[in-house]
N, C-alpha and C positions, 0 to 999 in steps of 0.2 A: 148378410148383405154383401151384397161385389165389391169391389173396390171400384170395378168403370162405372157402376150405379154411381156411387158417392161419386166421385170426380165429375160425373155427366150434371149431376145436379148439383155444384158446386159452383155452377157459371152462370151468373144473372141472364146471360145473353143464349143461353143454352134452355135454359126455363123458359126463355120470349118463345123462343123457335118450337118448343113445345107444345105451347100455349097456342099459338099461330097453327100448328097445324091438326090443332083440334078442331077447328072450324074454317078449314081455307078458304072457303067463299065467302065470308068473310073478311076474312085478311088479306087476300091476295087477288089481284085481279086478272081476268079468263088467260089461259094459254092459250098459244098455237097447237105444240104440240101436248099430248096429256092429258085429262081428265082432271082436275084439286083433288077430287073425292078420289075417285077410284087407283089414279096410276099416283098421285102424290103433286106436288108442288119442285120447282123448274130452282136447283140450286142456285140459279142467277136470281131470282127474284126472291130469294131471304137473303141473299147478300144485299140487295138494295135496301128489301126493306131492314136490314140491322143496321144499313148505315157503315157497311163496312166489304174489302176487297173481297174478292172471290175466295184467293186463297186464305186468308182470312177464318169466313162463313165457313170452307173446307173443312178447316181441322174441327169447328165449333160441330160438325155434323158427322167429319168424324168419331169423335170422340160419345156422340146419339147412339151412330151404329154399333159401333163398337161395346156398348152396353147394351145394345139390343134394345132401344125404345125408340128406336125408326128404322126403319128398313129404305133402302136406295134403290131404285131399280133405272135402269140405261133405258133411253126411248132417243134413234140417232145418237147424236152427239150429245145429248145433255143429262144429267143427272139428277133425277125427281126423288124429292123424301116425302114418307107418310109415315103416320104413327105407328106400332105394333102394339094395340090395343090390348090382347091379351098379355104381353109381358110387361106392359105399364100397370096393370091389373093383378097380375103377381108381386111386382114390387112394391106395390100401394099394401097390398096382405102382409107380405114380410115387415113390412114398416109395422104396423098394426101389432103383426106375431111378437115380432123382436124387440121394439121396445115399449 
């Protein structure tokens, strides 16, 4: 197992954002720009909804990418997350595998 796995999943607020963007329509309500489903959820709106700053939510999503259980993609100015399904699905296995 990674180490940025364990650390990603070491943060109560970091499992929310997870958890949220397994069902965004749900949780988050319609953008301007973007798609929930397809292009991801608007970095500004899981900073609100976590209750916390921008740069804040930042590192909290940094820290996703960086372990590879979300992916970022730029649409204009703003920065959308969505899950990466298949390597949340690999790390769910290695949990399994490994211990």
């Amino acid at each position: 197992m990674e180490v940025e796995v364990l650390k990603a999943l070491a943060s109560q607020r970091r499992l929310r954002i997870l958890e949220w963007l397994r069902d965004p329509v749900a949780h988050f309500p319609p953008q301007a720009d973007g798609d929930l489903e397809t292009d991801g959820v608007c970095g500004v709106l899981i900073a609100q909804k976590l209750g916390v700053s921008q740069p804040t939510a930042g590192e909290h999503l940094r820290v996703l990418v960086a372990a590879r259980l979300i992916e970022a993609k730029r649409i204009k100015q703003w920065v959308f997350y969505r899950r990466d399904e298949g390597r949340i699905r690999e790390v769910k296995q290695s949990f399994q595998r490994d211990w």
